[in-house]
N, C-alpha and C positions, 0 to 999 in steps of 0.2 A: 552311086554316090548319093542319090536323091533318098536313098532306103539308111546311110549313115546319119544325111544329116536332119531326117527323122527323128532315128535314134535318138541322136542326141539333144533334139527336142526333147523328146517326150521323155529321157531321162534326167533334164533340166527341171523341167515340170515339176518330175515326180520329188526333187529334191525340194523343190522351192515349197510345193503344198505341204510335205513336212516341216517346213524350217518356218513357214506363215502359221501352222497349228500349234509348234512350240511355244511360238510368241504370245499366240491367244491364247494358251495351257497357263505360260506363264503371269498373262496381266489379269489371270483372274485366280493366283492363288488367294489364298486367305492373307490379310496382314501378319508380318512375323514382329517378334517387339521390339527389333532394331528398325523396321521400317514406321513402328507406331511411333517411337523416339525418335525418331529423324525427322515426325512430321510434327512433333509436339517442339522439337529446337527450332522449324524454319516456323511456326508459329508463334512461338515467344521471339526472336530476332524481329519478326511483320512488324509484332504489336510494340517491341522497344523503337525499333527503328521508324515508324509511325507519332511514336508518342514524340520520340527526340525531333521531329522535322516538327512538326506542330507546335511544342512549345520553341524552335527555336524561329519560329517564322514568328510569335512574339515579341522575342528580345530584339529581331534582324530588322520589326517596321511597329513597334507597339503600337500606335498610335492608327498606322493603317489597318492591323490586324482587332484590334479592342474598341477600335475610334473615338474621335479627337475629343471626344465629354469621358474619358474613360479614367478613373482613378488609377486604378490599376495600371491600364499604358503609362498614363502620368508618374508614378512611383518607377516603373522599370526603367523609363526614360530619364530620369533623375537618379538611381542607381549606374545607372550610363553611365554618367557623367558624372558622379565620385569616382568610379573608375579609371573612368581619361584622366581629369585632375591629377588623381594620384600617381597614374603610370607618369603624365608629364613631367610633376613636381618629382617625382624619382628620378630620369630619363634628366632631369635638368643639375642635382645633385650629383649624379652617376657624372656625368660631364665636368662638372665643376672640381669633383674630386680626380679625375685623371688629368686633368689639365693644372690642376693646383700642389697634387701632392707628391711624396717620393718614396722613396722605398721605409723611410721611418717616419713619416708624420702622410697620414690616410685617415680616410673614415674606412671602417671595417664593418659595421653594420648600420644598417639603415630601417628602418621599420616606418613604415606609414598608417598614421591612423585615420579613421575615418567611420563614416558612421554605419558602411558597410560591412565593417567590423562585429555589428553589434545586430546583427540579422541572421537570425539561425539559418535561415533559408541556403544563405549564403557560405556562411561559414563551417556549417556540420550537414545542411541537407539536401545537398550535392546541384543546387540550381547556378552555384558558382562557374560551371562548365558552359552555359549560358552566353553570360556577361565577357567570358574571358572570348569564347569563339568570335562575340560581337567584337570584341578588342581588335582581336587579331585580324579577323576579315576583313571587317566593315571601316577598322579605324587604319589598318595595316600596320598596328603597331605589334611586331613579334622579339624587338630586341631583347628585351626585357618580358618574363612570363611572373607574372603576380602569383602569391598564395598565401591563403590564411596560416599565418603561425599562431597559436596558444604561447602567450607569453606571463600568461597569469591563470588560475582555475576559472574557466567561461569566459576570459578576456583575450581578444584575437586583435591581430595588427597586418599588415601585406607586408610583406616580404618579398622581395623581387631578385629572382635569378636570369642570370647569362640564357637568352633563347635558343641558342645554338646547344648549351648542354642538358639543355632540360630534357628531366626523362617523366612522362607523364603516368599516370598509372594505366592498368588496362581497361578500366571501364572510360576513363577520359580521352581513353587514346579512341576507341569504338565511338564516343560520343563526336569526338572531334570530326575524326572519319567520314561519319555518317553526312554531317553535317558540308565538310567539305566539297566530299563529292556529289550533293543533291545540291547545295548553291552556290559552290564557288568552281563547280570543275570545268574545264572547257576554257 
């Protein structure tokens, strides 16, 4: 019995130093171009998902992140706060009209201007993703989700939709994301 289980040592062995040589065969082939691509996507993701937590650890404490002499903080922090304003003074109208109105006399559209409106940054160069995360986390206001409308050529206003049916695009949805689960998850 001692000569079986032998055997079946040493023909354990003999499979395992084959299946340990495959592995080291295999981690030293050459890169193939789905592996160089695979490593050039989790590289660009690093450097997005990087970039988005830094600039939004900005918008989430300006003032601790830029500090308290900081123009810059200064400006973001007051872009803040056209923001709140305008969600409230929406969120207070929104209110007034269901409580006021009926199936034939409503307000149907509502646009809020503001001087947010008038910042490229914001309006066309996607930093609005930002401002609105600070909304929703930091202020927890989600009932309502804000967005720049063009309601003239280069003239924008916010526009506020139902939270619950908003459908965000894919880059804001990633940005969101990213954002949620490095500072709000848990």
């Amino acid at each position: 019995m001692s000569q079986n289980l032998a055997d079946a040592i040493s023909s354990f062995s003999q499979k395992f130093a084959r299946f340990s040589g495959q592995a080291a065969q295999e981690r030293n082939l050459p890169p193939t171009e789905n592996t160089i691509l695979q490593g050039q996507i989790n590289d660009r993701e690093e450097r997005m998902k990087s970039a988005v937590l830094g600039t939004y650890k900005i918008y989430k404490s300006p003032f601790e992140a830029l500090g308290k002499d900081s123009n810059r903080a200064l400006a973001i922090d007051s872009d803040e706060q056209l923001l709140l304003k305008a969600y409230n003074l929406y969120e207070a109208v929104a209110n007034v009209n269901s409580e006021k109105s009926d199936d034939t006399t409503c307000l149907r559209h509502i646009e809020i201007s503001t001087p947010l409106s008038e910042k490229y940054s914001y309006t066309s160069g996607g930093q609005f993703v930002y401002l609105l995360c600070w909304l929703m986390f930091e202020q927890n206001k989600k009932e309502f989700i804000p967005e720049f409308v063009e309601f003239e050529s280069g003239k924008f206003a916010l526009k506020f939709f139902p939270g619950e049916k908003y459908e965000f695009d894919q880059k804001m949805r990633e940005v969101i994301g990213i954002i949620e689960s490095n500072f709000y998850a848990g």
